[in-house]
N, C-alpha and C positions, 0 to 999 in steps of 0.2 A: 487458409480456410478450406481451400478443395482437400487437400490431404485430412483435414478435419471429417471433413463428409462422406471422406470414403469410407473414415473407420467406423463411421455412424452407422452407415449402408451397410457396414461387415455386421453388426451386430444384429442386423434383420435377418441376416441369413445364419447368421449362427448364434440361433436364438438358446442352443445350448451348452453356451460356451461359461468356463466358469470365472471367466475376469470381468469384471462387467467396469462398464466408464466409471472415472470420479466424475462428471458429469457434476454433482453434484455433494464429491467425496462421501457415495453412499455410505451407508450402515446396514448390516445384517437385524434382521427382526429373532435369528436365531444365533441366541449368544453362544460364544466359545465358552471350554473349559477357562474359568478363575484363573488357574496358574499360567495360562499361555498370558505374554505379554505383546497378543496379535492384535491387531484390527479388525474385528469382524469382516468389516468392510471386504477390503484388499490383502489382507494377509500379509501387510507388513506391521515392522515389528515397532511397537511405539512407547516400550518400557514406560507401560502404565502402573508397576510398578504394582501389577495384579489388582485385576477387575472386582471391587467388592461392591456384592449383592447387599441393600438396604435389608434389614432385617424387617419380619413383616410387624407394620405397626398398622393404626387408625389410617394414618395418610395413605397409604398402597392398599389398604383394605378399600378404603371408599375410595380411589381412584379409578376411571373407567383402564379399562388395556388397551395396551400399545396401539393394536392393529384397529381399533376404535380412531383414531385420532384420522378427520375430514383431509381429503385430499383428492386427485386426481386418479380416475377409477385406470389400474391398467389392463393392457392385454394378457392374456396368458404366455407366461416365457419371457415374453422383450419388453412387458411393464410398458413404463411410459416416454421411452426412448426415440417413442418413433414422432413425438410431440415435437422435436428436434430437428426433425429431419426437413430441408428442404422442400417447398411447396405442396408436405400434407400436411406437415405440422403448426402449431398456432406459436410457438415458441420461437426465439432468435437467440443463438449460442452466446454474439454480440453483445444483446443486449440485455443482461440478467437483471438490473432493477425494474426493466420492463416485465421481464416474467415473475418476479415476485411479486408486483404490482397486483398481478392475474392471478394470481393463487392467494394471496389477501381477502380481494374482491370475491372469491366465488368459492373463498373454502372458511378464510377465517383468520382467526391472529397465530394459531400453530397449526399446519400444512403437513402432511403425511406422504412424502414421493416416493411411488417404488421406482426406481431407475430398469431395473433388468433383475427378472427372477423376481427373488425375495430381497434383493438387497435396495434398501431404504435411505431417505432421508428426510430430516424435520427440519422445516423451516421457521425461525421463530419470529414473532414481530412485536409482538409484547413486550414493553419493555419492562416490566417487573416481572418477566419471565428470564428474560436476557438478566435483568442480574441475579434471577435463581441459579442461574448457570456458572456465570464468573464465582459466584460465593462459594459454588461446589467443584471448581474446576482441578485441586487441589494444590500439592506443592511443585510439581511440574504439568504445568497446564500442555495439553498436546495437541495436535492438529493434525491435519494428512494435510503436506505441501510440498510445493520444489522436488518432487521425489526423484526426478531428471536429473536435476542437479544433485543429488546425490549419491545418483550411480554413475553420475561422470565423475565425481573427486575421489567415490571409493574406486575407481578403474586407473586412480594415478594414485595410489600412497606416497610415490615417493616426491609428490608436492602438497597433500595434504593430509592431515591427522584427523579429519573427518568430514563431515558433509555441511559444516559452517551452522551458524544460525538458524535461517530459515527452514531445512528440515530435518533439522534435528529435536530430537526431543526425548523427557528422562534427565537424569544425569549429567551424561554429555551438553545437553542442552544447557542445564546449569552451569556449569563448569565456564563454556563459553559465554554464557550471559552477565557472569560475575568477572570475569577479564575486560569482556567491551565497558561494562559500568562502570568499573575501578579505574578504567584507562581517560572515560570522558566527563571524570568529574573535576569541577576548578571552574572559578567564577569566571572564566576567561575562554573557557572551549568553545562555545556556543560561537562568540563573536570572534575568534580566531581565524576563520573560515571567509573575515570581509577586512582585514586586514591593509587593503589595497585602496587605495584612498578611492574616495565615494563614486567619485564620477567619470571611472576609467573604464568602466562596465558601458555605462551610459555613451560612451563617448569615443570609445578608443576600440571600435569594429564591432561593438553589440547595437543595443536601440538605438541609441540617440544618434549615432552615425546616421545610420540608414530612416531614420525618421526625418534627419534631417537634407536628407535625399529625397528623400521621396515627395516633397515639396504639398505636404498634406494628404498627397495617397495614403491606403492603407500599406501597411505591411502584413504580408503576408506570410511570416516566418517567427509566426513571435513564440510560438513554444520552441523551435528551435535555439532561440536567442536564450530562452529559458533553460535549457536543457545544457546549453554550455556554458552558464553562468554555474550551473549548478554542476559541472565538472570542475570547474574552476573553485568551486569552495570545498568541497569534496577530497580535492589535491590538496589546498593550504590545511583541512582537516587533520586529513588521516597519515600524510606523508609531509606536513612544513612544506611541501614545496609546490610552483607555481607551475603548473604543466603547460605554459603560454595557449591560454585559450580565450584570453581578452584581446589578443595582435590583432592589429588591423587585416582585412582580406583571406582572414583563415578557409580554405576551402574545403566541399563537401568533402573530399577525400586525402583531408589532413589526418594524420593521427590521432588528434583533440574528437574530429566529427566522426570520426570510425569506431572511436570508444563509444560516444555518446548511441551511437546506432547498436555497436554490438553490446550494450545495457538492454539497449530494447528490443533488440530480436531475443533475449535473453531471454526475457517477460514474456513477449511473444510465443516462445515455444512454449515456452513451461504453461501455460494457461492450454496451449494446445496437448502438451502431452496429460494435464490433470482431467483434462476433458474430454477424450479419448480413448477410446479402447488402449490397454496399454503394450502394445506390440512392443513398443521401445524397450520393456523389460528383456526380452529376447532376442531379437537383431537388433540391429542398429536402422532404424526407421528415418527416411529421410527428414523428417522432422528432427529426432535425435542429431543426426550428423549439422544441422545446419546450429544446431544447440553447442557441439562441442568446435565449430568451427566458430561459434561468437567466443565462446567461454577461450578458447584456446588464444586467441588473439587481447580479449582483456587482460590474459596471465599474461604473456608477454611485456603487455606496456605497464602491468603496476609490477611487475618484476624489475622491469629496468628501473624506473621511476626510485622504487624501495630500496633498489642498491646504491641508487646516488645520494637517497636520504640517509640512509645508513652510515655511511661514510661522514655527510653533514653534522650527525648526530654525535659525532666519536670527537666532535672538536672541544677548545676551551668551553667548559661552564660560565655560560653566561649569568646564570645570578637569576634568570626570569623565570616561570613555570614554566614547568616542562610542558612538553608538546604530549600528544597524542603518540606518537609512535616512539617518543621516549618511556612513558608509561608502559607501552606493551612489552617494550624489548625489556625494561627492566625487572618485571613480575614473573615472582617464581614459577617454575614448572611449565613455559610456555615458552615452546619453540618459532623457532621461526616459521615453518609451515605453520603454526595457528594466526602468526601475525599477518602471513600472506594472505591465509583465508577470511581472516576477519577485516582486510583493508578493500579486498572484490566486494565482499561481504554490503560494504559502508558503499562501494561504487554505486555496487548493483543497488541496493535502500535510499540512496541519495540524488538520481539523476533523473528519473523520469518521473519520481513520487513526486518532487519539492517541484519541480517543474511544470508540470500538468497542473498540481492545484495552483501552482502562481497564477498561470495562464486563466485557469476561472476565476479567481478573482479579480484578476483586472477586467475578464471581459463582465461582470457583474456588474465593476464603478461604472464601466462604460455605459451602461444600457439603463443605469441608475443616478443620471446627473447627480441631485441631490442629494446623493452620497459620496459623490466624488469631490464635491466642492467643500462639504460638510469636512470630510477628510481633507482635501487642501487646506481648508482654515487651520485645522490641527496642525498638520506639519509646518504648516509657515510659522507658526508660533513657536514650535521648538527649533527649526532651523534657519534659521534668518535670509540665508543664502540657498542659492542652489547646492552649492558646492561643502557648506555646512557637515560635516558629519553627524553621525546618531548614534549616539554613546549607550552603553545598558541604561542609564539613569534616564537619559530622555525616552528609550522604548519605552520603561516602564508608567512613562506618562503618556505616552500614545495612545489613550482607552478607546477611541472612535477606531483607529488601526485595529485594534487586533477584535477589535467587535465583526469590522469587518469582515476580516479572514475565517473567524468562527464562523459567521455567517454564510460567508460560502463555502466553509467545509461542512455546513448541515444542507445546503440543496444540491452541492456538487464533491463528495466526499472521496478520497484517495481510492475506499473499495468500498465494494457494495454492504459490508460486514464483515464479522471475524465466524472463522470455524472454530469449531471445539471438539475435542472426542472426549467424552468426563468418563471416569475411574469407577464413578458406583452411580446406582440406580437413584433417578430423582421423580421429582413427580411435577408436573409444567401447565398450568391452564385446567389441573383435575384429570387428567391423563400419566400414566405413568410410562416413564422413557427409562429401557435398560440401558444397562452400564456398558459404553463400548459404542453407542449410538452417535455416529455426528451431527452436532447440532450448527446450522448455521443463522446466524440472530443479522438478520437484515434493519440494520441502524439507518440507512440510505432510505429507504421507502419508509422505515417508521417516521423518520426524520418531515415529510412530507403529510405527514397526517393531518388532520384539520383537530382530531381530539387528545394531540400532543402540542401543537403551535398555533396559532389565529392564523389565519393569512396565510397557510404552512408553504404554498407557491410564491409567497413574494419575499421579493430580498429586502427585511428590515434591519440591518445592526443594531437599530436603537432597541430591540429587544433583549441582545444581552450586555446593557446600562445599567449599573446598578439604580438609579430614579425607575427603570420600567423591570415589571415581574413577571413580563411574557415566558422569558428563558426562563427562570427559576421556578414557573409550575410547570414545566413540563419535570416528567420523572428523569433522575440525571444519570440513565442510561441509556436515553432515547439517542444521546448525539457522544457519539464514543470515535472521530475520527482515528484517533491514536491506538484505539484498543483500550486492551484494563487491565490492571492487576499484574500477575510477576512478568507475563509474559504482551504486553501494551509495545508499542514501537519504541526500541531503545533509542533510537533518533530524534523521537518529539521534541528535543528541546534545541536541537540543530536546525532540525525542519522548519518549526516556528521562528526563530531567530533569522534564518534568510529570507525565509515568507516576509518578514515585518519590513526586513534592510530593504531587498528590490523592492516589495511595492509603495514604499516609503521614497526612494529613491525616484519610482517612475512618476508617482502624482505629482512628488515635489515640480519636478521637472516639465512635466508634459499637463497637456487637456486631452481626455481617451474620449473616442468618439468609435461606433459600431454600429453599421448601418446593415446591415446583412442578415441571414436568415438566422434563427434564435439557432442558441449552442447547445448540445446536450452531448451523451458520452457513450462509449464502446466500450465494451468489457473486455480488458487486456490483461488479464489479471488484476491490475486498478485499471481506474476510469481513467480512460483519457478524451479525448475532444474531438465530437466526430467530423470534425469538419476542419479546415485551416482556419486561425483566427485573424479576420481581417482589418487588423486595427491601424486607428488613423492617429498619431502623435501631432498635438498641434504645439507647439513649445510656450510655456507658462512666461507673461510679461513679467514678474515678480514671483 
């Protein structure tokens, strides 16, 4: 956060400098030439696959202009960057559903920021604005992200064939989008991942151990416990193999709990360098070095990891589906550097995302008895025992379960939104937005609205029941956890499938109790939990 502040404070003083923060993945009000396949913004290159101008019709005729659109008045030169800054500003880097909150409130449902200079960004909250967007977003939807991470993998070709997933986009993007899909379909992928009979998570050095230690105390490590549950499914995922992260007494500074940290200093920088002055493009900025020192030690362990699964892989044909990382190895045109990158890839997307939100929903049942017993009744009915497993066929009768989970992925969402940079000019609320513009559609605060959900503060599941039609009038891009369309979280179906198992697993087993100050979240690139969650396991009679 200091090294954040300094680059903030550079940008007051070199208020004529021509890199300005992604702060808020600006946009230029002054578009490039068509054929450049740049960014307005930033000047990287995002094979838009060339920017086309709407031809002028009725709609951009009666549209007001760009620079029309209400927002936050800037200075001359540093815009509105110094909003940012440490005790003069009204803003927290932290906490971005709180600042979209305040530009909602006092600007509107689409927000006009200049960050520095001329360079812009719209914020949208609309949700029938939000899906003018996705409809227009085209055949490769594109973003400005990770951009850190990938000029650490193009500074090693000779481990990777491009910059993975997350920031790539174009072509490339597709190419690699159409591999992970092809690789993670099979009625069995999803649940591959919990393979390990139900109650060794629970029991065998995760909760239940230490719940049952602690003799009603809270525990004070529970995203922790979540975080290496979800390295643990992660490994059975993308490698068949069990990286021992359920052994009893694993310690902070096991290889299991160094991965799971350097995922999220990973996160960590990267939100630090998108938010920043971008130095890192030029030297190597402390921030960068502590990026390629997480990044370097996770190549390590899913290197080794992959060579032992590899070998695994070469045995007799078993006759069952194939895995995950038999899929990849087998599919044309795709090297082993792409199966490297795309298995950190699945790390990095599956450890701190699936984990953070577990953590808010359980601390939700807690704070919400009568949804937590409501859910007890349910699972005791599909699992007779504790120890019981949960089959696809019994999830898909879990309807109070996954009302749940929806639920608190609409008051406590993975991220605050999805960005977009769209391809041609559209028109948003009666304002017209040039082609090249980022838009970011804040689903987190819309989600909160009193004129999209009743009650939009309180935690109801029963609203998305099919008997209640609270969920179903809201417009159905108000609550987009996963994202939308070609480019939506390739994981969703992984993500939800562990979500359902642990906290299916934990209610069975335990009564959640949370007594401590309310939870809310930090902006880490996703939300995570600003506080430790201090929860109390009391172990269920039946």
């Amino acid at each position: 956060m200091r090294c954040l502040q300094r680059e903030l404070l550079c940008v007051v003083r070199r208020t004529g400098s021509r890199e300005s923060s992604s702060l808020t993945a600006a946009a230029t009000e002054k578009q490039r030439p068509v054929e450049h396949d740049v960014c307005p913004a930033h000047g990287d290159k995002l094979q838009l696959q060339g920017l086309r101008k709407r031809p002028v019709g009725a709609a951009s005729d009666t549209a007001r202009p760009f620079h029309e659109i209400p927002g936050p008045k800037p200075l001359p030169l540093i815009g509105n960057i110094w909003r940012y800054l440490p005790l003069i500003g009204d803003m927290d880097l932290t906490r971005m559903h709180r600042n979209a909150q305040k530009l909602l409130d006092r600007y509107g449902t689409l927000v006009r920021e200049v960050v520095v200079g001329d360079r812009v960004v719209v914020h949208v909250f609309d949700p029938r604005d939000m899906e003018h967007v996705f409809r227009h977003e085209g055949r490769y939807p594109a973003r400005l992200s990770h951009r850190a991470l990938l000029k650490y993998r193009r500074e090693r070709p000779h481990m990777y064939n491009s910059g993975g997933l997350f920031p790539s986009n174009g072509e490339e993007w597709f190419r690699l989008r159409h591999i992970v899909q092809a690789s993670s379909r099979g009625k069995k992928s999803a649940f591959m991942a919990y393979r390990t009979k139900p109650s060794v998570f629970l029991f065998g050095g995760g909760i239940g151990k230490e719940a049952i230690n602690s003799f009603g105390s809270p525990i004070s490590r529970m995203s922790a416990c979540d975080r290496i549950h979800s390295v643990h499914c992660t490994g059975v995922l993308a490698l068949n193999t069990r990286l021992g992260c359920l052994q009893q007494g694993l310690s902070s500074d096991s290889e299991q709990s160094r991965l799971v940290e350097a995922a999220s200093e990973t996160h960590r920088i990267i939100m630090v360098t998108e938010n920043g002055l971008p130095f890192w493009k030029v030297w190597n900025t402390p921030a960068y070095k502590q990026l390629v020192q997480s990044q370097d030690f996770m190549a390590s362990v899913v290197s080794k990891y992959l060579e032992k699964a590899k070998v695994a892989e070469e045995g007799p044909d078993t006759g069952t589906e194939r895995t995950v990382l038999e899929k990849f190895l087998s599919m044309p045109g795709v090297d082993l550097k792409d199966v490297f990158a795309m298995i950190l890839d699945m790390f990095l997307a599956g450890i701190d995302t699936t984990a953070y939100s577990t953590t808010f929903i359980l601390y939700y049942l807690a704070m919400n008895r009568r949804c937590q017993e409501k859910l007890a009744l349910e699972l005791a009915s599909l699992l007779p025992t504790k120890d019981s497993k949960l089959t696809a066929e019994q999830l898909h009768e879990a309807v109070y379960l996954k009302a749940c989970i929806k639920e608190s992925l609409r008051l406590s969402p993975i991220a605050i939104g999805v960005g977009r940079v769209l391809p041609e000019d559209i028109v948003l609320s009666g304002f017209n937005i040039p082609a090249g513009t980022v838009l970011i559609m804040h689903n987190q605060v819309a989600c909160r609205q009193e004129s999209n959900y009743p009650e939009a503060d309180v935690y109801r599941p029963e609203r998305w029941l099919k008997e209640r039609t609270e969920g179903t009038r809201a417009h159905p891009f108000t609550l987009l956890p996963f994202g939308y369309g070609p480019r939506m979280c390739i994981g969703k179906r992984f993500a939800e499938t562990v979500m359902c198992l642990l906290v299916a697993r934990v209610v069975r087993n335990f009564v959640l109790e949370y007594k401590h100050e309310d939870l809310d979240c930090f902006t880490r690139l996703m939300n995570v939990p600003d506080k430790p969650l201090k929860m109390t396991f009391i172990d269920r009679n039946s």
